[in-house]
C-alpha angles and dihedrals in degrees: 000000000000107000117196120219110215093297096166089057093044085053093036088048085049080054103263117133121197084248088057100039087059100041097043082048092224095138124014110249090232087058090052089051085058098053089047080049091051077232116149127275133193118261084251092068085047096051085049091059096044087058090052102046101031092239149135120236096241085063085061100029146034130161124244125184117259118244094252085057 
């Protein structure tokens, strides 16, 4: 399973506030429920992070097994 790795304050640390991020429409607010909800987002929400923050994925995401695995 994708695991996040504090993503909101990676962004909130770049200078984008929930508020901003919204506003500025740079990210849906569903899709930052989901990532409150450590629920799964497209690679287009990622790559939009990435740009914001000046990151790489692997610094917001890694994969862990499930507990069934």
């Amino acid at each position: 399973m994708i695991v996040y790795h504090d993503i909101l304050k990676k962004l909130s640390d770049a200078g984008y506030s929930s508020y901003k991020i919204q506003h500025q429409k740079l990210i849906p607010g569903s899709t930052l429920n989901r990532i409150r909800q450590n629920e799964p987002i497209n690679t287009t929400t990622i790559d939009t992070i990435c740009r914001l923050c000046k990151c790489q994925p692997k610094d917001l995401l890694s994969w862990k097994p499930d507990e069934r695995e």
